[in-house]
VMD Tcl script that builds the backbone (N, CA, C; Angstrom):
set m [mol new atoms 351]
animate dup $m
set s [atomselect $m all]
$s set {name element resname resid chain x y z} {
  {N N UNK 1 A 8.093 -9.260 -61.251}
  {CA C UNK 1 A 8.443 -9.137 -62.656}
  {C C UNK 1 A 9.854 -9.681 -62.915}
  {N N UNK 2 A 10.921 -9.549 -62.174}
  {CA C UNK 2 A 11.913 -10.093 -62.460}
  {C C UNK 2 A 12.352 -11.510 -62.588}
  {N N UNK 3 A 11.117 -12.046 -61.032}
  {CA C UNK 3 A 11.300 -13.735 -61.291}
  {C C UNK 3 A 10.879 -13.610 -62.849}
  {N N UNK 4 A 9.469 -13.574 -63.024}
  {CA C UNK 4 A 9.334 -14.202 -64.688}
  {C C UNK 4 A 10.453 -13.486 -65.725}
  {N N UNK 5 A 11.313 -12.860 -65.063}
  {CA C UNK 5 A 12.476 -12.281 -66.511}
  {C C UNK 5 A 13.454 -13.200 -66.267}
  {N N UNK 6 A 13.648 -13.726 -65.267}
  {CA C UNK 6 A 14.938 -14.759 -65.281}
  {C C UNK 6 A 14.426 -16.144 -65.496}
  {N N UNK 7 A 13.512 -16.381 -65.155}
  {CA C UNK 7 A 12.821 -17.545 -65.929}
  {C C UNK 7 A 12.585 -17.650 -66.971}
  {N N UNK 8 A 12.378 -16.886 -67.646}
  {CA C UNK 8 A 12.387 -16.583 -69.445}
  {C C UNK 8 A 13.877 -16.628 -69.936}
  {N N UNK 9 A 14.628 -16.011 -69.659}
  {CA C UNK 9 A 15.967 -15.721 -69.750}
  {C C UNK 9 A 16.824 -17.403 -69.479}
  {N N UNK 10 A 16.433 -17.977 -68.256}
  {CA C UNK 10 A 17.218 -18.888 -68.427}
  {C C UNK 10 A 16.451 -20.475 -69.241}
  {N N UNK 11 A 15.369 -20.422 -69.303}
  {CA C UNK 11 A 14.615 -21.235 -70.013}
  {C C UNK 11 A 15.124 -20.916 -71.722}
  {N N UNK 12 A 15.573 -20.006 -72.101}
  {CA C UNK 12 A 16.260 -19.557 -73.398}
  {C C UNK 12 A 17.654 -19.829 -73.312}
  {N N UNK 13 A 18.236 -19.361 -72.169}
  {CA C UNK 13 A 19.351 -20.092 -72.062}
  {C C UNK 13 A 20.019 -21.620 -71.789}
  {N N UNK 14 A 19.316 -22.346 -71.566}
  {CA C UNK 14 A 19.119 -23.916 -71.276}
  {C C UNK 14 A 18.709 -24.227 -72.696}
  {N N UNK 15 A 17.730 -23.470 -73.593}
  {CA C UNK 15 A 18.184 -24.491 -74.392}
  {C C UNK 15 A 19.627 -24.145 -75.884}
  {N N UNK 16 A 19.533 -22.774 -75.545}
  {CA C UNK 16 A 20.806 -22.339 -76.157}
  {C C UNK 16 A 22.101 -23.548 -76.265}
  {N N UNK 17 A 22.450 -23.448 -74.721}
  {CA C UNK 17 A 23.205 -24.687 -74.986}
  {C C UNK 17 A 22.877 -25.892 -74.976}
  {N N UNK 18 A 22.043 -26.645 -74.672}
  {CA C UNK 18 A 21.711 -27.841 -75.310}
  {C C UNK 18 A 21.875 -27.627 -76.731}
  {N N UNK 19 A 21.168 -26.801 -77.466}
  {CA C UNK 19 A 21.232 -26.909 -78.563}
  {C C UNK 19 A 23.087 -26.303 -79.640}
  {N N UNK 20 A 23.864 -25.733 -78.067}
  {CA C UNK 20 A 25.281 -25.656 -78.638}
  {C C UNK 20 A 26.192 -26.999 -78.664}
  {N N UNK 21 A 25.923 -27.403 -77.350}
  {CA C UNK 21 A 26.729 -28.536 -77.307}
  {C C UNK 21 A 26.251 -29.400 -77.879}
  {N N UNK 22 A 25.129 -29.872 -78.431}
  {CA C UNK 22 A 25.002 -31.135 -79.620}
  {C C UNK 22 A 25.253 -30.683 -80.772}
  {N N UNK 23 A 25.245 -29.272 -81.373}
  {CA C UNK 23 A 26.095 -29.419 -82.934}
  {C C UNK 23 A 27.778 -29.351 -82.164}
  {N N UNK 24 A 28.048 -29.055 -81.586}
  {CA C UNK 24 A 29.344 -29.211 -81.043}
  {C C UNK 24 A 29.677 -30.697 -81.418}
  {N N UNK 25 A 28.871 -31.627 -80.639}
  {CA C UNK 25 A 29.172 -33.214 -80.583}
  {C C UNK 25 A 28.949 -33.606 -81.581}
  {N N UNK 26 A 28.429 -32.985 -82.697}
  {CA C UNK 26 A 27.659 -33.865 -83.970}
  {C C UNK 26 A 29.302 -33.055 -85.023}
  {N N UNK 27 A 29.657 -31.758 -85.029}
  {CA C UNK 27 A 30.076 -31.961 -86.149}
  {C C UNK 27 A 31.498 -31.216 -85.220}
  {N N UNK 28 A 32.187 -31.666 -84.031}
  {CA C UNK 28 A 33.512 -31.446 -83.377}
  {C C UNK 28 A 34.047 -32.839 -82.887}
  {N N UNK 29 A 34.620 -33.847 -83.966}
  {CA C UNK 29 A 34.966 -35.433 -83.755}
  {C C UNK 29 A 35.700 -35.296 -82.837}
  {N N UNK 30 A 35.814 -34.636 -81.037}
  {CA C UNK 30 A 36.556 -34.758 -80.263}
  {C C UNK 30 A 36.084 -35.538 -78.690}
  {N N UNK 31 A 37.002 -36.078 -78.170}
  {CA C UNK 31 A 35.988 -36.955 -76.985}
  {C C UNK 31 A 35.846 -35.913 -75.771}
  {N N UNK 32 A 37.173 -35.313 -75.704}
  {CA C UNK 32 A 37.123 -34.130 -75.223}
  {C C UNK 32 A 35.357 -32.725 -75.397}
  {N N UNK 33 A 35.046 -32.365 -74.048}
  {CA C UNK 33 A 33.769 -31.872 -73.936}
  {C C UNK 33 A 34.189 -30.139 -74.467}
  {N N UNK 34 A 34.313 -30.096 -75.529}
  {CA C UNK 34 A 34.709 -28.770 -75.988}
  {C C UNK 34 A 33.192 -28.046 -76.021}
  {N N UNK 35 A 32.182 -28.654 -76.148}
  {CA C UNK 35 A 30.761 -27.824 -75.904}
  {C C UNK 35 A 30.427 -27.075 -74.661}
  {N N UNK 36 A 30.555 -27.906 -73.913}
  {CA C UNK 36 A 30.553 -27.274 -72.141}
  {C C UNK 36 A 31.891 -25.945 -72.311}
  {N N UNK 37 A 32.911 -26.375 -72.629}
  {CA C UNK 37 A 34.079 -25.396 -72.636}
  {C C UNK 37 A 33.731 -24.270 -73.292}
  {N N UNK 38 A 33.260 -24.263 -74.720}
  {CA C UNK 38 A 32.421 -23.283 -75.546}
  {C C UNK 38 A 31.454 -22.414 -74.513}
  {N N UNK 39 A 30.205 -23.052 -74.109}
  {CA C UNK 39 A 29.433 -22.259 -73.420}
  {C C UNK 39 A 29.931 -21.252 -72.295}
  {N N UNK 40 A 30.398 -22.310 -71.148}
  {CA C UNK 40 A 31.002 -21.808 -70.296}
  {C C UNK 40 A 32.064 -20.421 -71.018}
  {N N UNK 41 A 33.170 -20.205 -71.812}
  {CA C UNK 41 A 33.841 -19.242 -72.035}
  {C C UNK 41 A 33.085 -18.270 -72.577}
  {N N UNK 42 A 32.141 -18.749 -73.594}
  {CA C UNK 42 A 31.137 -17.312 -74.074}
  {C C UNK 42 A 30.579 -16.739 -73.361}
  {N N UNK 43 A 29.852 -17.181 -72.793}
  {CA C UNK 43 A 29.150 -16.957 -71.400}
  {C C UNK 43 A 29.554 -15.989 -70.506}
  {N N UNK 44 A 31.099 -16.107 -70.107}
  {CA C UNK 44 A 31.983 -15.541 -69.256}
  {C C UNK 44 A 32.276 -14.261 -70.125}
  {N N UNK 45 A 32.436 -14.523 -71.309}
  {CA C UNK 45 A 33.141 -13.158 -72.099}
  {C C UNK 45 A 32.016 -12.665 -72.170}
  {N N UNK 46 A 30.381 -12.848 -72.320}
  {CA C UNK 46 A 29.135 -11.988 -72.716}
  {C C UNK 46 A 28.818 -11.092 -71.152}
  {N N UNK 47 A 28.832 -12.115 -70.040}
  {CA C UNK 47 A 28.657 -11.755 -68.730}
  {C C UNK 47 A 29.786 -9.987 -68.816}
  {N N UNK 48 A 31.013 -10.552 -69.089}
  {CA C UNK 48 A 32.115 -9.429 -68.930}
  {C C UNK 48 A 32.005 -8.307 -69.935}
  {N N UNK 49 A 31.217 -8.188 -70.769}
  {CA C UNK 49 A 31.149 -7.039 -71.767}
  {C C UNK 49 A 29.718 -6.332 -71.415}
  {N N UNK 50 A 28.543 -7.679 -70.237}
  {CA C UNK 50 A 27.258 -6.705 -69.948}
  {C C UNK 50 A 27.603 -5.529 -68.607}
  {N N UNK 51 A 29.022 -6.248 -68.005}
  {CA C UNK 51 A 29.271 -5.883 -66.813}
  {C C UNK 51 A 29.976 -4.878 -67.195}
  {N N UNK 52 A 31.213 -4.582 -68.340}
  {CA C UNK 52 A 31.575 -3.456 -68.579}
  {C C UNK 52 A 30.611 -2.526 -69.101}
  {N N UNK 53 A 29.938 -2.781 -69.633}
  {CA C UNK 53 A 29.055 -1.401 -69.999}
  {C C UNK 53 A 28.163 -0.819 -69.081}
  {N N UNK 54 A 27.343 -1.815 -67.876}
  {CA C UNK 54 A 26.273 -1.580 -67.044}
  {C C UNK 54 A 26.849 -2.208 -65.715}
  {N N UNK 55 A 27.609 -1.892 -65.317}
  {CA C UNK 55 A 28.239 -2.467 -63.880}
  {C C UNK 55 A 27.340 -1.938 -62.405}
  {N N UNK 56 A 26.749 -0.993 -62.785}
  {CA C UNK 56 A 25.882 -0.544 -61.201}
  {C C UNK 56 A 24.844 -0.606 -61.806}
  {N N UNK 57 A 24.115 -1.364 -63.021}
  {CA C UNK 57 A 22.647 -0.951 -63.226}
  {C C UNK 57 A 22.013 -2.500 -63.066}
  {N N UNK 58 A 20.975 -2.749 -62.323}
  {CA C UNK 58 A 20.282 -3.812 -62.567}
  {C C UNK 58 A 18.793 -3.600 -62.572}
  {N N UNK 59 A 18.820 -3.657 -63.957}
  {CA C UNK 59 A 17.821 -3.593 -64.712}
  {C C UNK 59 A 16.988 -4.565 -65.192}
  {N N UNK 60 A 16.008 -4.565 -65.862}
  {CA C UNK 60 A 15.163 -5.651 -66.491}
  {C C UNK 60 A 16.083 -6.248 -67.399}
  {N N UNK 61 A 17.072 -5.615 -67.856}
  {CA C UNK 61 A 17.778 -6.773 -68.950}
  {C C UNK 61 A 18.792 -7.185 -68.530}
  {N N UNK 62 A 19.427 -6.756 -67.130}
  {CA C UNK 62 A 20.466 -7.626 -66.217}
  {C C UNK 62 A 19.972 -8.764 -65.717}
  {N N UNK 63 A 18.394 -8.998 -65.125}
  {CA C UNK 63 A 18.001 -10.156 -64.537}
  {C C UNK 63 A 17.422 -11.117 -65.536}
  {N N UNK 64 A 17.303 -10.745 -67.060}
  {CA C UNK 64 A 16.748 -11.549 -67.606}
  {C C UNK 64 A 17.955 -11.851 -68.478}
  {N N UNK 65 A 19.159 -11.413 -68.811}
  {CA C UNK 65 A 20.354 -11.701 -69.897}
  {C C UNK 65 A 21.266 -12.189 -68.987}
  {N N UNK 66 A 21.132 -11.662 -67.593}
  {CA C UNK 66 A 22.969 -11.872 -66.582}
  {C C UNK 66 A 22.463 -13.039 -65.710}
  {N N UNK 67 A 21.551 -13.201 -65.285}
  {CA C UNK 67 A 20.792 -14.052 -64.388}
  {C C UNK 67 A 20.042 -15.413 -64.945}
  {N N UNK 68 A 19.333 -14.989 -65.528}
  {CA C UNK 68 A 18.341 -15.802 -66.727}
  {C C UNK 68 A 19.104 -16.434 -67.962}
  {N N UNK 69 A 19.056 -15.809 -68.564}
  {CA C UNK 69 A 20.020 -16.378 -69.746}
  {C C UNK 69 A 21.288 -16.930 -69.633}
  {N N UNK 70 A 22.399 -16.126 -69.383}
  {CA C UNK 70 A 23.514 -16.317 -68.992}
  {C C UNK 70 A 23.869 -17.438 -67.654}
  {N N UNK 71 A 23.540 -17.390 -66.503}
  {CA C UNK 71 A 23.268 -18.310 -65.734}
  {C C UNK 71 A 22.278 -19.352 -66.016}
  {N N UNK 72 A 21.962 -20.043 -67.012}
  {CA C UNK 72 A 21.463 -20.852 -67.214}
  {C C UNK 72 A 22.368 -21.364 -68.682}
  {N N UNK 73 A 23.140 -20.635 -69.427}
  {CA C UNK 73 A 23.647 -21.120 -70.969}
  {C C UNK 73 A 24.998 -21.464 -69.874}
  {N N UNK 74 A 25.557 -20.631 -69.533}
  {CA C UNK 74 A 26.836 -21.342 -68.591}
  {C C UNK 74 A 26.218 -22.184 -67.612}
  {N N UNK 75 A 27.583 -23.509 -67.511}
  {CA C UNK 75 A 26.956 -24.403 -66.756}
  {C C UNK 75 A 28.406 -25.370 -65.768}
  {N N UNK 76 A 28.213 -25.236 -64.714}
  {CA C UNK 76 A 29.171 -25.689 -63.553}
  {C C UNK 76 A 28.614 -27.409 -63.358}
  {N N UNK 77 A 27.428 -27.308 -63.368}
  {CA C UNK 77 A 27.224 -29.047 -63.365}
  {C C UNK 77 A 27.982 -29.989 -64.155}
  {N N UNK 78 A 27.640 -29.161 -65.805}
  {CA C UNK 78 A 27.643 -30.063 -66.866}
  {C C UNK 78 A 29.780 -30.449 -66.571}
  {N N UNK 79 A 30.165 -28.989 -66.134}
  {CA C UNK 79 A 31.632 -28.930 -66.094}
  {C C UNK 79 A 32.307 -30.169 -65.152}
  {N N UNK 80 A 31.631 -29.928 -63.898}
  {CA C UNK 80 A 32.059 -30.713 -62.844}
  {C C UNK 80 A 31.489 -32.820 -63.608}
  {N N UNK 81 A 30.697 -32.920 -63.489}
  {CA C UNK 81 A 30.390 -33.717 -63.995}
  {C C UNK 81 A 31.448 -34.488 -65.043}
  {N N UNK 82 A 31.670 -34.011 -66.167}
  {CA C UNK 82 A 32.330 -34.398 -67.542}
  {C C UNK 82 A 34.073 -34.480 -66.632}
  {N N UNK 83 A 34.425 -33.663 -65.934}
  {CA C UNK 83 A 35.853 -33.822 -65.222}
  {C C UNK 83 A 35.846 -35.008 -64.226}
  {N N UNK 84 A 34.453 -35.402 -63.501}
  {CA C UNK 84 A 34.831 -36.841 -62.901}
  {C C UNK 84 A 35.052 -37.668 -63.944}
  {N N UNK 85 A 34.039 -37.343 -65.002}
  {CA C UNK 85 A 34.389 -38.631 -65.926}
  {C C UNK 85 A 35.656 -39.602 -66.567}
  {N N UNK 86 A 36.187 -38.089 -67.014}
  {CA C UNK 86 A 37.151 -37.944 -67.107}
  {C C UNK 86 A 38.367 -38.335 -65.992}
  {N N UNK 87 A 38.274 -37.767 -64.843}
  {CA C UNK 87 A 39.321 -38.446 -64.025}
  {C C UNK 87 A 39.309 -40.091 -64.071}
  {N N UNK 88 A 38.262 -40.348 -64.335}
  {CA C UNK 88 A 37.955 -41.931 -64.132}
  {C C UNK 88 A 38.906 -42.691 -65.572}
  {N N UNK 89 A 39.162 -41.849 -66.335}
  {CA C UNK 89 A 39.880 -42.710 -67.696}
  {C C UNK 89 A 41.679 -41.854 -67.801}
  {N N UNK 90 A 41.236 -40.560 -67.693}
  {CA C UNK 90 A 42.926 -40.287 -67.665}
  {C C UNK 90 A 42.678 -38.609 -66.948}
  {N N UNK 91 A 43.840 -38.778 -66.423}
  {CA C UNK 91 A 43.668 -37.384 -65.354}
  {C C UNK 91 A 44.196 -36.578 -65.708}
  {N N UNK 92 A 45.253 -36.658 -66.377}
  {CA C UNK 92 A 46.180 -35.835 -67.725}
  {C C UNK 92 A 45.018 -34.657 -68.249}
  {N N UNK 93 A 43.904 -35.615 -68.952}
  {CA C UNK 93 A 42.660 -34.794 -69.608}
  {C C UNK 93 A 42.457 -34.099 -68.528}
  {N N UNK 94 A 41.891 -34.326 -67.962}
  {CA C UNK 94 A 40.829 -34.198 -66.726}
  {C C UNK 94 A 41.268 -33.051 -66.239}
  {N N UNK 95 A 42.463 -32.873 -65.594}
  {CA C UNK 95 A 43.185 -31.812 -65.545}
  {C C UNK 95 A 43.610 -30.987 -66.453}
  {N N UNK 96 A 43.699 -30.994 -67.610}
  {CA C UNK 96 A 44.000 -29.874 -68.980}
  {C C UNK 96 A 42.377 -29.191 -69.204}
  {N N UNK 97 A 41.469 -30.009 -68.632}
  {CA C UNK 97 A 39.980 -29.490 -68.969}
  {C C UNK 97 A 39.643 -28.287 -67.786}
  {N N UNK 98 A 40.336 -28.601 -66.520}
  {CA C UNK 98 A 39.988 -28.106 -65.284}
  {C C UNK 98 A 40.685 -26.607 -65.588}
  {N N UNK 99 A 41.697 -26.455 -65.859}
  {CA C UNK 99 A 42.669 -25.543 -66.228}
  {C C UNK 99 A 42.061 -24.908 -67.270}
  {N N UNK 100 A 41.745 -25.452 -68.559}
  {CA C UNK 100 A 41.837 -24.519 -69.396}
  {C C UNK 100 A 39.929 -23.962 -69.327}
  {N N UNK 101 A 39.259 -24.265 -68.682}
  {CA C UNK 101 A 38.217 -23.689 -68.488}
  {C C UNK 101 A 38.169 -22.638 -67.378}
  {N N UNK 102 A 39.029 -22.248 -66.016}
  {CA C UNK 102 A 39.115 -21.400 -65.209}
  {C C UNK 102 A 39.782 -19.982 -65.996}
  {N N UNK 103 A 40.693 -20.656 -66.592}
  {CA C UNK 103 A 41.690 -19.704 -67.241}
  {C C UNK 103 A 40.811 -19.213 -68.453}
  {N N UNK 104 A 40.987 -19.958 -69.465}
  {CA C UNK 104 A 39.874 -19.286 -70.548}
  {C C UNK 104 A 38.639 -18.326 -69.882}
  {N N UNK 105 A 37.450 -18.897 -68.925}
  {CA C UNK 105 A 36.185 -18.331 -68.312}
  {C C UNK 105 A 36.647 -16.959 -68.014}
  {N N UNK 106 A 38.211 -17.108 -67.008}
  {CA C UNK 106 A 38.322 -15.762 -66.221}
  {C C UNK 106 A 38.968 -14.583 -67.091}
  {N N UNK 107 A 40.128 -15.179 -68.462}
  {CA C UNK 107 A 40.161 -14.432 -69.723}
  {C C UNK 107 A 39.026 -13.463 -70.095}
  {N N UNK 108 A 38.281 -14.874 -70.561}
  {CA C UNK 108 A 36.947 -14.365 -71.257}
  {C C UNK 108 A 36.237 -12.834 -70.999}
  {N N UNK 109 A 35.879 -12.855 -69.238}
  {CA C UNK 109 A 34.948 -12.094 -69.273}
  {C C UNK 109 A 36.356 -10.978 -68.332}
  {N N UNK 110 A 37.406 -11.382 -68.294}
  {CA C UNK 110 A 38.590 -10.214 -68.465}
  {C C UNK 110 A 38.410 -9.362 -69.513}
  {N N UNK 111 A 38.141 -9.942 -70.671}
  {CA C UNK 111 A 38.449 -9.298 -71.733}
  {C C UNK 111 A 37.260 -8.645 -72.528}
  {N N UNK 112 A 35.738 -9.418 -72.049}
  {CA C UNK 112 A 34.551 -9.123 -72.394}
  {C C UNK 112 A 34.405 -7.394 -71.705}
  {N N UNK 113 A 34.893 -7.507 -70.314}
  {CA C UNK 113 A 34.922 -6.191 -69.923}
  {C C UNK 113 A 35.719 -4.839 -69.931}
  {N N UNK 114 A 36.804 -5.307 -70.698}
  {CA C UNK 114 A 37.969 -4.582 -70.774}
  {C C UNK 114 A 36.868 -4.226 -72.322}
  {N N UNK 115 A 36.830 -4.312 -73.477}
  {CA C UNK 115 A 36.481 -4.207 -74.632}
  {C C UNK 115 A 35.018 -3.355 -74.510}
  {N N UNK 116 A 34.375 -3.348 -73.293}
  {CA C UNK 116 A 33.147 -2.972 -73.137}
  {C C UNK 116 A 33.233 -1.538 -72.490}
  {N N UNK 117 A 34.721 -0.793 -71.948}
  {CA C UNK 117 A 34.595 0.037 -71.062}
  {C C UNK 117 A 35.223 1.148 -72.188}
}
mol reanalyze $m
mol bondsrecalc $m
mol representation Tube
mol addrep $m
């Protein structure tokens, strides 16, 4: 039962962000990948507010929201990926992207769980 809850969960979450990061790209005129940055930090702050409230419970809605969903709307590919690109034109970026996504992510769900307890 849980495989099919995280398969549901992240099949909802995959297209969550697909469908974040293209209104991102359609109406955020930046070259900079602020969609990936978006997901990834929400993600981190939603993860940190399921973890403050339910930290020892794994339940049907931990493997299908923390696992499934969440591990599938946050995304390390799309991150790693967009930062080679980036190194390849200016590293300045590349590096302000690397930074402010560890820092923001680890904020995020700092603060998702602090707000949740």
């Amino acid at each position: 039962m849980n495989i099919f809850l995280i398969g549901i969960g992240g099949g909802l979450g995959a297209i969550s962000r697909f469908f974040f990061t293209e209104v991102t790209l359609k109406y955020v005129p930046l070259s900079y990948p602020i969609g990936t940055l978006g997901v990834n930090v929400i993600g981190c702050f939603l993860i940190g507010v399921f973890i403050g409230y339910s930290m020892p419970v794994k339940d049907s809605s931990y493997y299908f929201f923390v696992i499934g969903f969440l591990g599938s709307f946050t995304t390390m590919s799309a991150f790693t990926h967009q930062t080679m690109l980036m190194f390849n034109s200016n590293i300045i970026v590349a590096s302000s992207y690397i930074i402010a996504t560890v820092v923001l992510s680890i904020a995020a769900t700092y603060f998702g769980t602090f707000i949740s307890r």
